[in-house]
C-alpha positions in Angstrom: 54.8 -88.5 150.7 57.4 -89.8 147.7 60.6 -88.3 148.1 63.5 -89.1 145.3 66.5 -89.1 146.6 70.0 -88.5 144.8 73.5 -88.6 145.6 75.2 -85.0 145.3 72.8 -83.3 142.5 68.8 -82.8 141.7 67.2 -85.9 141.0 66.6 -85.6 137.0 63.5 -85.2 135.2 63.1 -85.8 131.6 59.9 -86.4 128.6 60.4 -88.0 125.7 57.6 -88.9 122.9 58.2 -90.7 119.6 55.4 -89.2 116.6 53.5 -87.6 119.7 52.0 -91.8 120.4 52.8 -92.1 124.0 55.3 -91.0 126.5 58.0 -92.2 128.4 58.5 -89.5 131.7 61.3 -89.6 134.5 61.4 -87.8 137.5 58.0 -88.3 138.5 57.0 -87.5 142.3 53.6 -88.3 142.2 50.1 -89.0 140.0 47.6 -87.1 140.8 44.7 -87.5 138.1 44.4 -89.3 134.9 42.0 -90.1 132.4 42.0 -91.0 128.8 42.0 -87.0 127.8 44.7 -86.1 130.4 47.4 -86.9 133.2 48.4 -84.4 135.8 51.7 -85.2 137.6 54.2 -84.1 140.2 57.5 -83.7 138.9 61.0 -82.9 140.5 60.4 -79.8 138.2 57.2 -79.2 139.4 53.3 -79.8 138.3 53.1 -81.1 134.5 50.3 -81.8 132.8 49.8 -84.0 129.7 47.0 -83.7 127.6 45.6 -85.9 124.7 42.9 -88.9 123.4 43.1 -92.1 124.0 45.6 -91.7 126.9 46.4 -94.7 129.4 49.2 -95.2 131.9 50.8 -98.7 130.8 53.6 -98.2 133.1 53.5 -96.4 136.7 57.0 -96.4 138.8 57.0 -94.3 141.8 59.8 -95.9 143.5 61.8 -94.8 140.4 59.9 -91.7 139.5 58.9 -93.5 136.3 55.5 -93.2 134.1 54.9 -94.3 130.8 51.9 -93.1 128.6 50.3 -94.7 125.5 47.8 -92.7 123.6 48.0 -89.6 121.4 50.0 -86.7 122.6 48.2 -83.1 122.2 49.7 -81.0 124.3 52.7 -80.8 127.4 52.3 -78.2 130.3 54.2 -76.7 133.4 53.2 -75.1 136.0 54.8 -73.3 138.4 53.4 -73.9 141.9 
């Protein structure tokens, strides 16, 4: 188990995607599937899902709850648990 741990205040989470061609995510918990049409991921928010073509993690950080994606960006999910 991957806890995050913060000093005071929720550990943050946080997307961000330049022209929908890969992703840079924070606050990441845990992977749990990937594949070049999708990545489904544990999040200090809760269970995110990232769908698209050509998708490959180029970075994965767990210590620092940190994932990058490359690929084209479709579609960005929540879901509560």
């Amino acid at each position: 188990m991957n806890d995050i741990v913060s000093l005071g205040s929720k550990p943050k989470h946080s997307f961000s995607s330049s022209a929908r061609e890969g992703m840079d995510i924070s606050g990441v918990c845990d992977v749990i599937s990937f594949d070049e049409n999708g990545v489904s991921l544990e999040t200090v928010c809760g269970s995110m899902a990232v769908e698209g073509e050509g998708l490959h993690v180029t970075e994965l950080n767990i210590t620092d709850g940190l994932v990058e994606i490359e690929g084209r960006i479709i579609g960005v999910y929540y879901f509560d648990q």
